[in-house]
N, C-alpha and C positions, 0 to 999 in steps of 0.2 A: 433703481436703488442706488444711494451710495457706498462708494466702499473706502477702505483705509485710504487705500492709492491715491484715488482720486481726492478726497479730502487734504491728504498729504503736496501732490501738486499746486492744488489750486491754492493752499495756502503760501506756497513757493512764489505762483506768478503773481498773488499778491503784494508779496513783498520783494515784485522786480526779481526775483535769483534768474541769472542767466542759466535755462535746464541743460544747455548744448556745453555749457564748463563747466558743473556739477558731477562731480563720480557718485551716483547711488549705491548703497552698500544694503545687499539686503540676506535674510537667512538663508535661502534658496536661488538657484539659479532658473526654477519654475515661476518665482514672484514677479525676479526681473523681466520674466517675456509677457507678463500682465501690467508693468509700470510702462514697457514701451509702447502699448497698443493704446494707454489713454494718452501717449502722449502727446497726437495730433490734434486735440481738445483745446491746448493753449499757445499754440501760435498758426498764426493765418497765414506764414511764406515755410517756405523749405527752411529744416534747420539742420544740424549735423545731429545726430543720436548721441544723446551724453554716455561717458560710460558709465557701462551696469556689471556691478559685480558679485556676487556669492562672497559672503565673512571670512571664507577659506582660501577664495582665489585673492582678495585683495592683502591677507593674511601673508599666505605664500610670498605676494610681490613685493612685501615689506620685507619678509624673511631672506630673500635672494636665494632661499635653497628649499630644494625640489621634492614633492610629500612623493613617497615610494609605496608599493603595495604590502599589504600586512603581511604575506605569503613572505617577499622577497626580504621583508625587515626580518622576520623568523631564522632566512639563512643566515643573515647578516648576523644577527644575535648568535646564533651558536657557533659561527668563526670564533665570536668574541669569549663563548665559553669554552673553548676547547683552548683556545690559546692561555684564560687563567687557568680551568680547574688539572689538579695532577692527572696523567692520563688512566693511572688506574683505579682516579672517582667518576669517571666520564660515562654521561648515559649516550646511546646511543639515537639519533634524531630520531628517530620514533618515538621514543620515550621521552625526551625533550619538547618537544614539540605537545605535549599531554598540560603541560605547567607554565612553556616559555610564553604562550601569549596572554597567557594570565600575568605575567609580570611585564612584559611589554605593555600590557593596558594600565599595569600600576603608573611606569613609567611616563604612562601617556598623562595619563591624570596630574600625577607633581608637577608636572611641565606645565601642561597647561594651568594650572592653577599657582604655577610661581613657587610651590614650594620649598624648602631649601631640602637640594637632596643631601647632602651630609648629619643635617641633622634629623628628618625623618627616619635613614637606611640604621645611623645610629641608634635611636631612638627603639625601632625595627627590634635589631638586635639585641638589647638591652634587654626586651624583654622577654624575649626567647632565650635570653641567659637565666632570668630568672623562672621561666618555666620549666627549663630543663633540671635549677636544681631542686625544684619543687617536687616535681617526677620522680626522679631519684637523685638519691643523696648516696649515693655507693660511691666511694671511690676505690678505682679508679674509673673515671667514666666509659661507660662502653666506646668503640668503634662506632657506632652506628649514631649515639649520640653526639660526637667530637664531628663524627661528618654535616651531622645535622644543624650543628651549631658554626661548624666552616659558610658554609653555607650562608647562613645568614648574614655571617661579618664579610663575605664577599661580595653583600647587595651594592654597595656604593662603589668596588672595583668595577663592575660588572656595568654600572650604570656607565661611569666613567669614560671604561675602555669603548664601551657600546657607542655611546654619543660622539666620542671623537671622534671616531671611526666611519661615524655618519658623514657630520661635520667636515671633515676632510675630502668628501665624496660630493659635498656639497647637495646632501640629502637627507632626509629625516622621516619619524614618524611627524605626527600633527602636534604633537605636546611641544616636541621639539623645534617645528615650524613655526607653533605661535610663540615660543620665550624667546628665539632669538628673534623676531618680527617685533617685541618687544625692547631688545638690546638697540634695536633698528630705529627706534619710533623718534628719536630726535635727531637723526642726521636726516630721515627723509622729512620730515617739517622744516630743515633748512633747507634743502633742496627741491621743497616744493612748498612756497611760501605764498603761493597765490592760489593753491588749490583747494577748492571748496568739497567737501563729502555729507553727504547727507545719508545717516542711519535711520531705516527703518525697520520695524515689524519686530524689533529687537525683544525677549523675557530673560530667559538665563543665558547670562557671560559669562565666560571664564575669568578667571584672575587678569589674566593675559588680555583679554577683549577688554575688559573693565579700561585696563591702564592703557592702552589704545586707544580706543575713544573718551579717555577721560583727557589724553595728551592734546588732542586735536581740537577740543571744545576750549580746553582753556585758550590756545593760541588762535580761537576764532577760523579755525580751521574747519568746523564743521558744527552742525545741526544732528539732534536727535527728536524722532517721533515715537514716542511709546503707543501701542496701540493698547489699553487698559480702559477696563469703564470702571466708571464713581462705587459700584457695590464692590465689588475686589477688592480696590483699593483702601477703600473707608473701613473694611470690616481688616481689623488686623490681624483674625483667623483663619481667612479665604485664603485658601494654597494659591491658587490663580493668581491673585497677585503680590503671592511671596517675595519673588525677586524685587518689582520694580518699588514696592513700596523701600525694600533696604537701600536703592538707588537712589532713591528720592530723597531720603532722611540722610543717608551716605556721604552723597558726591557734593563737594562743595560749587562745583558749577551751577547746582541748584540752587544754592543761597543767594545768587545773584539772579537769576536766569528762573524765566517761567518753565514750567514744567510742562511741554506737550507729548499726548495731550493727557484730559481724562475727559472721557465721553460719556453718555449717561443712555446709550443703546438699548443696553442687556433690559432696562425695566420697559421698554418700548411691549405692547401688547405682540406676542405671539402663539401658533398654533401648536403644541407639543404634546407629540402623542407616540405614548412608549409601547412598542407591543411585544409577548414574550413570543419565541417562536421556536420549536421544537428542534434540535441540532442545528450546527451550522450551515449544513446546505440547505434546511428548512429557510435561515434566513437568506438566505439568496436568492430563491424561489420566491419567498413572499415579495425580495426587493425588487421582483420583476416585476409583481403585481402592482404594487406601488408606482412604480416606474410607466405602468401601461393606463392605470388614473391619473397621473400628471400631467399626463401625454395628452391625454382624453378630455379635458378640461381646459387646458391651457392651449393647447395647438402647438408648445415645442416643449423642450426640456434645456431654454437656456436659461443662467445664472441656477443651476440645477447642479449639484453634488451628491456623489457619494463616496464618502469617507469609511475607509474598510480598518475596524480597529486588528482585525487578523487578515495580516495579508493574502494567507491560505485559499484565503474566499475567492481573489480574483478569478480562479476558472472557472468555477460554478458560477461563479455571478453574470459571467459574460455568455453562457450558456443559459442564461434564463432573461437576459435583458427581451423587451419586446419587438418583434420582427419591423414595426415602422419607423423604429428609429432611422435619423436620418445622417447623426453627426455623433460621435461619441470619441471622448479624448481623453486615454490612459496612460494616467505619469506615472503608471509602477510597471515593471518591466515583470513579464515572466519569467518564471527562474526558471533554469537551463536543464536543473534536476528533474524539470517538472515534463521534458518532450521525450518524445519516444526514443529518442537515441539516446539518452541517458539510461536507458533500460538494457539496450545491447551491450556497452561498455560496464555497466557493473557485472552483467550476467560473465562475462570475456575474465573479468577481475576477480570473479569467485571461484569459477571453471580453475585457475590456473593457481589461488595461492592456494588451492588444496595440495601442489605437486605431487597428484598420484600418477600412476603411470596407465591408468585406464579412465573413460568418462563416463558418467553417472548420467542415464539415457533421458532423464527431464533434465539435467542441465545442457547433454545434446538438444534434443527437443526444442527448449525454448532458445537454443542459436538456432539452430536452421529455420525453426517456423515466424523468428525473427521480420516484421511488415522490410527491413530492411534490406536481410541478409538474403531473405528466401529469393527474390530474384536472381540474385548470381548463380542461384543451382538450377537456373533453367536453361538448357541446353538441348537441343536437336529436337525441339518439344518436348522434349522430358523434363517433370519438375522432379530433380533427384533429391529436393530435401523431400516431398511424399514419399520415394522409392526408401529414404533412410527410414522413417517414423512407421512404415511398411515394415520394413526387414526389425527393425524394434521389434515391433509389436506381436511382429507373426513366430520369429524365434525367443521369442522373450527376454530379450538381452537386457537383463540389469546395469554391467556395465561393458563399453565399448574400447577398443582400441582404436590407436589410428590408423593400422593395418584393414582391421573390420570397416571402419568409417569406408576407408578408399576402396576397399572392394565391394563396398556396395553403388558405388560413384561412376560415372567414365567424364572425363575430360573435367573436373573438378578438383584437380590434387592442390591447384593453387590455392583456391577457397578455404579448403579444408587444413592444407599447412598454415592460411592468417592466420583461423579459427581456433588449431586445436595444437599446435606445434609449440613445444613448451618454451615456458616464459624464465625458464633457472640460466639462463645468460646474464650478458651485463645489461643492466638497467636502459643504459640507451636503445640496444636491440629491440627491448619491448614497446618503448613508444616510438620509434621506427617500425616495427611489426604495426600499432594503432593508427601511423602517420599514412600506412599505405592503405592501408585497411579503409583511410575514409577514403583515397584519391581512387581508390578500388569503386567504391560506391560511386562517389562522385558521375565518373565515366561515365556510369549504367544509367543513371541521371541527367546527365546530360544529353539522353536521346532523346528526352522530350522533358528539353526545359521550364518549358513555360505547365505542363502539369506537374511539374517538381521544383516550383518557388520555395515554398516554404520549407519542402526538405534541404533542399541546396542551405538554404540560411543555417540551419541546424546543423548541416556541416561544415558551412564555412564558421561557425562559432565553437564547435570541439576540434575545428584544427588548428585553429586561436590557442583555443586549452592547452593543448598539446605539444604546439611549438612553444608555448610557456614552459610546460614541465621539462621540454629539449633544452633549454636556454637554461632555467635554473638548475636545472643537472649537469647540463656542461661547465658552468662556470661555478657552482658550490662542489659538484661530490660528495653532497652527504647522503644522498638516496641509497642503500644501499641493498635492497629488497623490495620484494614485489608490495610487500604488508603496507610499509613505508610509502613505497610509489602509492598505490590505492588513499590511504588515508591524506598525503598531497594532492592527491586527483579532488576527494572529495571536497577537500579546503576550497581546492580552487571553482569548484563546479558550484559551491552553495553561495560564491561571491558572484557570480557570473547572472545576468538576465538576458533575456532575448527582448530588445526593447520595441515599442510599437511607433508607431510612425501616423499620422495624422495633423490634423487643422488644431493645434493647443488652445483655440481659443472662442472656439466654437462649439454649440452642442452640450451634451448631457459630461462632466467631469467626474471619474471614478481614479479616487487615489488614497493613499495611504494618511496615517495623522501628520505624521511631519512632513508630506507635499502639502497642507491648506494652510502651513503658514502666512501669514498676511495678504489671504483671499479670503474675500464674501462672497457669499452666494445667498438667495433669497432663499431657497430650497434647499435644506441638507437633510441627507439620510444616512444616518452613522451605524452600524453594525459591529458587532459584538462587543455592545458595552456592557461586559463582564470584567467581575474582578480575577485579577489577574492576566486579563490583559489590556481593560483600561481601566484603572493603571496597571501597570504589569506586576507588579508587587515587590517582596525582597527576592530580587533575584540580584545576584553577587556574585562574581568571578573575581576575587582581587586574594593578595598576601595581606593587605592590609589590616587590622583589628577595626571591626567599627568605632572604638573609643578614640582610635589614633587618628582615624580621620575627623573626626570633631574635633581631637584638640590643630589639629594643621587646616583647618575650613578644607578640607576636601567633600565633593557631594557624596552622598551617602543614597538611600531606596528613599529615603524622606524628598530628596529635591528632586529625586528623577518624577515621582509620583508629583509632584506641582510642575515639574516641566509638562506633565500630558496633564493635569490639571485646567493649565492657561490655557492648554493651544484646544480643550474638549469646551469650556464655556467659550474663546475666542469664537471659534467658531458659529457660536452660538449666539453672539452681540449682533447682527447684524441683521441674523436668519429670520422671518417671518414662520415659515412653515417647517418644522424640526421632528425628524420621525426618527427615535432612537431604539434598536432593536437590540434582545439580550436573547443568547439561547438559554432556554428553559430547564435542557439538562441538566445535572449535575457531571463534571467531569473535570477527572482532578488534574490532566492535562490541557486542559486547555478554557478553563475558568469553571467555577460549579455556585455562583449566582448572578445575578444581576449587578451590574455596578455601585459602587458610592456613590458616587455622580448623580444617578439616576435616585437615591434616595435623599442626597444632600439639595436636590433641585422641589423635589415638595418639602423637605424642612426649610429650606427660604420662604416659601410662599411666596414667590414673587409672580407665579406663571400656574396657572392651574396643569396640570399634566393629565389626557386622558391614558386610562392604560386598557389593554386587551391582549389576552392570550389568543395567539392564533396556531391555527390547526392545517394542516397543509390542506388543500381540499384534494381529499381521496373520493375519487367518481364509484358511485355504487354499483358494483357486478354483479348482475345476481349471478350464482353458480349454475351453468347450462351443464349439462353433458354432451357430448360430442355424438353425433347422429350417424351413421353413416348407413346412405340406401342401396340395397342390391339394385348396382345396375346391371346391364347385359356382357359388359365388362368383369364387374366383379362375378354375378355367377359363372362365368365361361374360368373364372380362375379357379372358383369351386368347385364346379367339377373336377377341372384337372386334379385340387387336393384331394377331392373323393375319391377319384379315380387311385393317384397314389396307395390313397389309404390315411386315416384318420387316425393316429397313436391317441394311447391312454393320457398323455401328456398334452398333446393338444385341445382334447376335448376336456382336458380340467382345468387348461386356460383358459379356454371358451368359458366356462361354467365362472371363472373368478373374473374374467372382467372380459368381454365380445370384444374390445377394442382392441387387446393385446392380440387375441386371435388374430384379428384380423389385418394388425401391421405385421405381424409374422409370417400368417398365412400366405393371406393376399397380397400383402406391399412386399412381403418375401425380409421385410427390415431386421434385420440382426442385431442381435446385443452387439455394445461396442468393444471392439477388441482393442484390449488395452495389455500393457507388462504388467505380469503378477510381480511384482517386488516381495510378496508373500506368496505361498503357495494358497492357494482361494482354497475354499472348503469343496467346490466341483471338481476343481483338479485332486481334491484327495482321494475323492469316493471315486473319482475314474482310474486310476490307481489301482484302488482296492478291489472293484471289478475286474481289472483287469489281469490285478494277479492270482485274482480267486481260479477264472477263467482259466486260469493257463496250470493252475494246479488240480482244475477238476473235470477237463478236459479227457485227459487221460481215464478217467475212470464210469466214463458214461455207459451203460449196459453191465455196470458191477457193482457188486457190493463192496460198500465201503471197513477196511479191516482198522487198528489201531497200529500195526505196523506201515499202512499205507500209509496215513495221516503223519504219523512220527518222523517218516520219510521226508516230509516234506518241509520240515522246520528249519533246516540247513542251508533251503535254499531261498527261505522268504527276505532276507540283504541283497539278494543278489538279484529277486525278481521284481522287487521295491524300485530299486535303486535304476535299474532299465528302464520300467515303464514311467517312471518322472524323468527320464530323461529322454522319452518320447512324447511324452504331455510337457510336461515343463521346460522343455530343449532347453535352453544356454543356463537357464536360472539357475542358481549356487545353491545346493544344499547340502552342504559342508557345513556351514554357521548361521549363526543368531535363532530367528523362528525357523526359516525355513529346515533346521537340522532337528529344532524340536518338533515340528510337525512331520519329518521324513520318522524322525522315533515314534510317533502316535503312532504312523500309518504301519511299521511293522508291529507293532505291539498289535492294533488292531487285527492283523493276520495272527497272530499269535496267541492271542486269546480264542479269535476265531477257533482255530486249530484244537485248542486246548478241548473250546465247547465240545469239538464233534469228538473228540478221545473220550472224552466224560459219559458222552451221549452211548457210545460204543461199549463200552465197559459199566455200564449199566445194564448193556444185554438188548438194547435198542439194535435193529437190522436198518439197515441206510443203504438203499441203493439210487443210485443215481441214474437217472432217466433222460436230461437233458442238462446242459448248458449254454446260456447267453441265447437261447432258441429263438430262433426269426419266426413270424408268423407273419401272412400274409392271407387275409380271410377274406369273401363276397358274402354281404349282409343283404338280403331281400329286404327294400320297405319300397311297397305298392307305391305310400303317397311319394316318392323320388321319382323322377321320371328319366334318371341317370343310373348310371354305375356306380356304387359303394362299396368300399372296401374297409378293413381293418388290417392297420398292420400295427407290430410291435416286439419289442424282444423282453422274453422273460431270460431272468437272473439264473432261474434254477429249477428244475424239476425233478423230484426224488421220490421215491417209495419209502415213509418209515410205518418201519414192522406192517406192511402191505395197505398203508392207507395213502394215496397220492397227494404230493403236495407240491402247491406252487411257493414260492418263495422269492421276495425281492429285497433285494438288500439296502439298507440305507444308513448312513454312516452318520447321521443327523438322530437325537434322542426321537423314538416312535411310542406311545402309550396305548395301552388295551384299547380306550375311548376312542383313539382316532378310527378305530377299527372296527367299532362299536355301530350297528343300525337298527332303527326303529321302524319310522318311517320310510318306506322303499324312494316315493318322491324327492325326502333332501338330499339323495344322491345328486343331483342338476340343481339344488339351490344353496348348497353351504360347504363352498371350497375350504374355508377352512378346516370342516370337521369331517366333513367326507371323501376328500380328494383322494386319501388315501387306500380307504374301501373301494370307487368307485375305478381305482388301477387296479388295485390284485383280480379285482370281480372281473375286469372287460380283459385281461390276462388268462383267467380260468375260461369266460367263454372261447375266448380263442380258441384256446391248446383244445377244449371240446369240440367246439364247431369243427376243426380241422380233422377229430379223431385221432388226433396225438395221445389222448387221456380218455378211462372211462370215469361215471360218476358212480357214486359220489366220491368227492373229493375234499379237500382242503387246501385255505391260501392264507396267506399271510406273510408278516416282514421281518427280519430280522434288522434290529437295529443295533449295530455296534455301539453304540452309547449305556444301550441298554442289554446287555449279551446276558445280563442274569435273569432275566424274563425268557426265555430262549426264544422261540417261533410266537410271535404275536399275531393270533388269529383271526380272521375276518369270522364276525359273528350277528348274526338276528336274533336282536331281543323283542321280546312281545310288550315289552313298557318302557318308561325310563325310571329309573329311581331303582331303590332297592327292592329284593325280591323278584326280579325280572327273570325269566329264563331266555337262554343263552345255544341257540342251537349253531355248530361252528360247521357242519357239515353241509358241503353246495352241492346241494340233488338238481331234478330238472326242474322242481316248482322253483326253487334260489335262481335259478340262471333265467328261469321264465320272466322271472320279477324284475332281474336286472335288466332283460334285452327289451321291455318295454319301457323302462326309463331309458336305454341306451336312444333307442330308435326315438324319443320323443325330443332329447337334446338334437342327433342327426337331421330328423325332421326341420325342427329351428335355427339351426344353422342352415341348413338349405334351401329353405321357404323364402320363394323372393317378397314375400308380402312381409316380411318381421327385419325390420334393421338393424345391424352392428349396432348398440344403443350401450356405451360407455356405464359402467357402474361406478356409485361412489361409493370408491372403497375408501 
């Protein structure tokens, strides 16, 4: 295919231009390494490479003074404010820094578009004179208005001093670089009278650019190529060729001089096909897909593109390119925000502007478990960030000291002082604390360099960062806080890329809109052409009034939207095969329909467009259950459970899903221990057993009186207050929930208490028989050809007014229903609604089996949610529904009924023929 470039040369050696004395000027400094590679096409000996430059480097060499970072201009600015404004209107650079590059960009803009700042800043002002008196008309004017309007009449001091200040440093921003590159443009045309320049690939100029190259063409100093096709051009409403048609009609060099070019491309037949595709990482995925049919068909992916309208996309996109690739060349650099060490250094930066004096055990947590950090805590085979996230977990430490830290440590206090040794010093301290911090890493790194490339890069690029923020702190001192330092780090981290390195001119090209400036490709695939971010819409950082810039020609959201206009059909002049992708969602950050573009491309009619919603392809699973067979292995563990003994809790795991059994059981696998930051609702009921336990303890073989009980109210603060801090160790329950949870848990004993007073003074006899009682029973079944056992602990065993009862307590609401049976069989099929009968029941046989209790008897729950229910009975109804009778008392027919559905779940657990078989719950 042809491209600009080459169109562009060949027309050169056409007309004899020596290429080897020619300076090329092009948008990009990515275009120029595309003009040199065709440039071996037109001449057959060795020749010198003419020079190639970028509009900003030839810009600068006109200017004689030197473009600075946006970062370093910010300090420079606020010398400049501090020295006008009084010192007791002065905001501090933190606060500065929220507004000053918003006016830095104003600045940049006048400059580059030439226009006069005295009467702009004037202009400014003038009308902020008249909005203030519109506002209020009180005199005398507030304070806060007299500042607000200082302010304004200080834009042109502020410019002034700014610029000089540059100036004299022999440095600038870019607005500043190209007006004096402008001031320049006629002494360098005497002093360079035989030098030829040739513009290409050129849409929007600035003011500044305009009178540059309008300087150079009049004195036959230089050539320009527009790359524009005949439809843009001709239609006087097409954004696309907004700019160059006002050039054309404009510049008087045209009234002499032919106009190149205009090409007539764009109406060439091509294959355009829009597809919508479900989020952004949907399009990235699909563009793999895309990308592995290209592949498939063609046999490479050169003169191949893909143009990312959100740059966001590049790490998904490169995670889904096709594994055959053979050559792929990325002109957008990854951002630095984006690698995992960018993750340690904010976590470092949060940890420390808290300035508390203890740490918050996930903002520990995530430093030590750090892919970074955790290797320095390995020592003597010990990984002591496990031994920390251990001692967390297992004492419950909400928050840590640095005391606590180091003695859970040995030979780590240095780690531990980078990490967690406070950051309230002077400012330099802190990024000398970060500075060692990475040569810390480094070291560990360079045991084995060549498996740690890509990390060494990562660090040798935040210690770049950082000897930046050393450098602009020692020589500004306006940092004056950690708030400050962070919000500088971040500035400078979201300007920063880790760039990639490859063959530029080979292979499949994936790059941003403004890298395909004046390149073709046969194949593009452009991504996320949505509104708002192509074009990006009114988006606006300026002091400026949009009125004010209309009347001074400054660009406005209208030109920037035809700046990505040009360069979205440009692209599109050349391309045969054009796959433009939009996400489908709505979303108000980051576009919520399909482009203009894409609509304004079927109102042409010039190009049929096919379109298709695409769907990601989700592989169909059907939903399996999880198997698992007794082998000789697993039975020989079941035994040993049997042998133990099977609790009531066990066997209604079993009953609610075989698989949890059986990772408990068998794999022995534990919930995972984690800090309660809240007191968990297990920790309160263990609590409240525990202080029942220790108040009912004492009275087992007695009856219970109203002076006992009454007794015992004095000390429910103080037996609360113990046992959470034997269950809950380090955890605070002093404030927030955990103090209103510590007050349920005694009210909960308190009312308790209350019940059994009420109970007693009603004339009720309460004696107590047992508490927290272990049980350890041998259950006979023939078909076992092992040992079984029953173990488990009851809550409570009592006599009221001579009837036995078992009693379990549960701190979670319990209803009559759960307690409720009809059928003896749904005991082993409906965890839900039986689990609860099928404990107090395998409960009362114990205490019987063992001869602890005679029958008949009674069981049930007390549930402290529900305490006005009192003892909630286990009971056999002969129906369901209403009119059913209700018999609550467990004779030897009741326990007969239960021990044959006991033994028949025991059996199935133990039957090597029947497998762990997962339920869907």
């Amino acid at each position: 295919m042809t491209t600009f470039i080459l169109d562009v040369l060949t027309d050169l050696h056409q007309k004899q231009t020596p290429l080897s004395e020619t300076t090329f000027i092009l948008p990009s400094r990515r275009a120029g390494l595309f003009l040199k590679h065709q440039l071996h096409k037109f001449s057959n000996i060795p020749i010198l490479a003419p020079e190639i430059l970028s509009i900003e480097e030839f810009v600068e060499d006109l200017s004689q003074i030197k473009k600075i970072s946006s970062t370093e201009l910010l300090f420079l600015f606020y010398d400049s404010y501090l020295k006008l404004t009084p010192e007791s209107e002065t905001e501090s650079f933190e606060s500065f820094s929220k507004w000053g590059p918003h006016l830095l960009q104003d600045f940049n803009e006048i400059d580059r578009h030439l226009v006069s700042q005295e009467k702009i800043f004037n202009y400014l002002s003038a009308i902020k004179e008249i909005e203030q008196h519109h506002w209020s008309l009180d005199e005398p004017q507030t304070d806060f208005i007299k500042k607000y309007l200082s302010f304004w009449n200080k834009l042109h001091t502020y410019y002034s001093h700014f610029s000089n200040a540059l100036l004299e440093k022999k440095t600038g921003y870019q607005g500043l670089v190209y007006r004096e590159a402008v001031n320049n443009i006629e002494s360098y045309i005497q002093n360079h009278p035989n030098k030829y320049h040739v513009f290409l690939g050129f849409n929007a100029l600035n003011a500044a650019e305009e009178t540059i190259i309008q300087e150079l063409l009049e004195n036959d100093l230089a050539s320009i190529y527009w790359d524009i096709d005949a439809v843009f051009l001709e239609n006087t409403i097409h954004d696309a060729g907004l700019f160059i048609r006002a050039y054309k009609k404009q510049w008087p060099y045209f009234r002499r001089h032919d106009f190149n070019w205009v090409s007539t491309f764009y109406s060439t037949p091509k294959n355009v096909a829009v597809f919508g595709v479900p989020k952004q990482v949907g399009q990235a995925k699909y563009i793999g897909t895309l990308l592995e049919d290209i592949n498939r068909k063609k046999g490479s992916l050169e003169n191949t593109a893909v143009v990312l309208g959100d740059e966001n996309l590049l790490t998904p996109l490169l995670n889904s390119l096709p594994k055959e690739l053979d050559a792929v060349n990325i002109t957008m650099g990854l951002p630095l925000k984006s690698v995992p060490l960018a993750s340690l250094f904010k976590s470092l930066f949060e940890i420390h502007k808290k300035q508390a004096s203890a740490f918050y055990f996930k903002d520990v947590i995530k430093l030590v478990s750090h892919q970074f950090i955790r290797p320095l805590f390995l020592k003597k085979d010990t990984d002591y960030s496990t031994v920390i996230m251990n001692s967390i977990n297992r004492n419950n430490l909400v928050y840590l000291t640095m005391s606590q830290l180091k003695g859970m440590t040995e030979d780590c206090d240095a780690v531990l002082d980078m990490l967690f040794s406070s950051w309230q010093g002077p400012i330099h301290g802190i990024i000398e604390n970060c500075r060692r911090l990475i040569l810390l890493l480094k070291t560990h790194l360079d045991q084995d360099k060549s498996a740690n490339i890509l990390a060494l890069e990562y660090l040798f690029r935040f210690n770049t960062l950082f000897n930046e923020l050393h450098r602009l702190n020692e020589t500004y001192h306006h940092i004056k806080d950690i708030s400050t330092l962070y919000g500088l780090y971040k500035e400078l981290l979201n300007l920063e890329t880790l760039d990639f390195h490859g063959e530029p001119l080979q292979g499949l090209q994936i790059m941003g809109m403004l890298e395909s400036r004046v390149l073709d490709f046969e194949t593009v695939i452009i991504a996320s052409v949505n509104e708002g971010l192509l074009p990006s819409g009114k988006t606006t950082h300026s002091f400026i009034p949009f009125d004010v810039k209309l009347e001074n020609n400054l660009p406005t959201y209208k030109e920037k939207d035809a700046v990505y206009t040009y360069h979205f059909y440009r692209l599109l002049q050349r391309a045969k095969n054009i796959y433009l992708l939009y996400n489908t969602e709505a979303d108000a950050l980051n576009g919520g329909e399909k482009s203009r573009f894409i609509t304004q491309m079927e109102i042409e009619g010039i190009h049929e467009l096919s379109h298709d919603i695409v769907a990601p392809k989700v592989p169909i699973i059907k939903p399996s259950l999880i198997q698992i067979q007794k082998t000789n292995t697993v039975l020989n563990r079941l035994k040993s459970v049997a042998e133990k003994g099977f609790s009531p809790s066990s066997l209604t795991n079993y009953i609610r899903n075989p698989l949890d059994f059986y990772q408990e059981k068998i794999l022995g696998i534990k919930d995972l221990e984690d800090v309660e930051e809240t007191i968990a609702f297990n920790t309160l009921g263990t609590v409240v057993h525990n202080t029942l336990e220790d108040f009912y303890k004492p009275f087992v073989g007695e009856y219970l009186s109203v002076g006992n009980i009454k007794a015992l109210k004095p000390q429910i603060a103080d037996r609360v207050r113990y046992h959470f801090k034997q269950v809950y160790r380090e955890g605070d329950i002093r404030k927030g929930k955990n103090l209103i949870i510590y007050e349920i848990t005694k009210r909960y004993i308190y009312n308790f208490l209350n019940y059994e007073i009420k109970e007693l003074e009603s004339g009720h006899r309460i004696k107590i028989r047992a508490v927290e009682a272990n049980n350890h029973i041998p259950i006979e079944i023939p078909e076992i050809n092992f040992q079984v056992h029953l173990r488990g602990k009851v809550d409570r065993v009592d006599e009221y007014n001579g009837m036995t009862r078992i009693i379990d307590y549960k701190t979670g609401n319990v209803l009559q229903n759960h307690l409720d049976v009809v059928n003896w069989e749904d005991l082993t099929t409906d965890y839900t609604k039986y689990s609860k009968s099928f404990q107090v029941l395998t409960y009362a046989y114990m205490m019987h089996k063992s001869n602890q209790i005679d029958l008949p008897m009674e069981a049930g729950i007390l549930s402290f949610k529900n305490l006005s229910s009192g003892i909630i009975k286990f009971s056999k109804k002969d129906k369901n529904g209403r009119g059913s009778k209700k018999v609550t008392l467990i004779t030897e027919h009741t326990l007969a009924a239960f021990e044959n559905e006991l033994k028949k779940i025991i059996i199935e657990i133990c039957n090597p023929e029947i497998d762990f078989i997962e339920k869907d719950i």
